[in-house]
C-alpha positions in Angstrom: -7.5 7.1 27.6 -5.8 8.8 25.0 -2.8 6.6 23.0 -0.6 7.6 20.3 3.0 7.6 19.1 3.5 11.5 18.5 4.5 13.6 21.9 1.6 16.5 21.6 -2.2 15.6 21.3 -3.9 18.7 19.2 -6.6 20.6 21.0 -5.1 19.6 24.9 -2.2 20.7 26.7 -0.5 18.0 29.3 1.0 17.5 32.7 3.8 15.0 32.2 3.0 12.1 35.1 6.3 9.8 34.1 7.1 7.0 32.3 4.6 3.9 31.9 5.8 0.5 30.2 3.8 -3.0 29.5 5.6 -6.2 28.8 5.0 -10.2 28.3 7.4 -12.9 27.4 6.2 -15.5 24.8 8.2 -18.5 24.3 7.8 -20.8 20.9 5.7 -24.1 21.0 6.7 -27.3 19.5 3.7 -27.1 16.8 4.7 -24.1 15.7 8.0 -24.9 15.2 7.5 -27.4 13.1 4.7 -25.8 10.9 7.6 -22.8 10.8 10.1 -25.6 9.4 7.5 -26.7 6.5 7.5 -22.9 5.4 10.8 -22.7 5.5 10.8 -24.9 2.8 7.9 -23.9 0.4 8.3 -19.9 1.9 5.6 -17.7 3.2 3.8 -16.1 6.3 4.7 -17.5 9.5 0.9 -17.2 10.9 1.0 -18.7 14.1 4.1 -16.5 14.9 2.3 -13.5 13.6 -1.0 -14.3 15.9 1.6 -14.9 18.7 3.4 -11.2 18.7 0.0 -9.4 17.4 -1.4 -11.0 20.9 1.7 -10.3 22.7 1.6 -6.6 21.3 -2.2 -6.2 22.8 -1.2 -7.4 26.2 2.0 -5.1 26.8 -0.5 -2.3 25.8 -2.7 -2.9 27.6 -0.5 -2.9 31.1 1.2 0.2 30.1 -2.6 1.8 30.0 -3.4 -0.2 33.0 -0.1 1.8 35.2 -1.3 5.2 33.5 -4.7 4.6 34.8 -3.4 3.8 38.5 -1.4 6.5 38.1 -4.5 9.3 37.1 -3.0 9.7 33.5 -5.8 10.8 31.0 -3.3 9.8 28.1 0.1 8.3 27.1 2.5 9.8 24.6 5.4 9.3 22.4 4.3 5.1 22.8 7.4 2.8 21.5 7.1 -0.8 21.1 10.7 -3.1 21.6 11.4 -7.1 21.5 14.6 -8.6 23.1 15.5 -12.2 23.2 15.2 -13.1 26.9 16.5 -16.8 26.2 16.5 -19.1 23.3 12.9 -19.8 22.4 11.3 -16.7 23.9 11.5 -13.5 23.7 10.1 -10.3 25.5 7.6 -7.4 23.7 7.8 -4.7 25.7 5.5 -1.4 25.3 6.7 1.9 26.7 5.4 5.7 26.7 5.2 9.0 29.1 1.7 9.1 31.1 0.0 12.4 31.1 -2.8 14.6 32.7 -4.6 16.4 29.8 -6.4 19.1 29.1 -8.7 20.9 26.5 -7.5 24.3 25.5 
């Protein structure tokens, strides 16, 4: 399975299939709300927050490959990523592209 953010692949042409999207909601946890607090203070990298969206980035990948694969797609194009607060405390991470048939020319 072919992945990337640009809308033509070099060396393939491609059969648009339609649109594929991945998503997962992640809600804050008390601990690291509290080690977010401390840093808020003395400044720096949120870690635990930038594990949490790395991970959540992974996963709503991953299903948008997993509906272009039941679909027959060989590839996804023009891939966009997106976040939208879904209620306080969590938000969702939502991965999004055009499935496609490809082939070599």
């Amino acid at each position: 399975m072919i992945v990337t953010t640009t809308e033509e692949i070099n060396g393939y042409e491609k059969e648009v299939i339609g649109v594929v999207f991945g998503n997962t909601v992640r809600a804050k946890n008390i601990g690291r709300d509290i080690l977010a607090g401390l840093k808020n203070i003395i400044g720096g990298e949120l870690k635990g927050y930038s594990q949490m969206l790395s991970d959540a980035r992974r996963e709503a990948m991953a299903r948008m490959v997993e509906q272009a694969e039941t679909m027959g797609a060989d590839g996804v194009v023009c891939v966009r990523f997106t976040t939208s607060q879904t209620m306080q405390g969590a938000a969702e991470l939502l991965a999004y592209g055009t499935a496609v048939k490809l082939k070599r020319t």
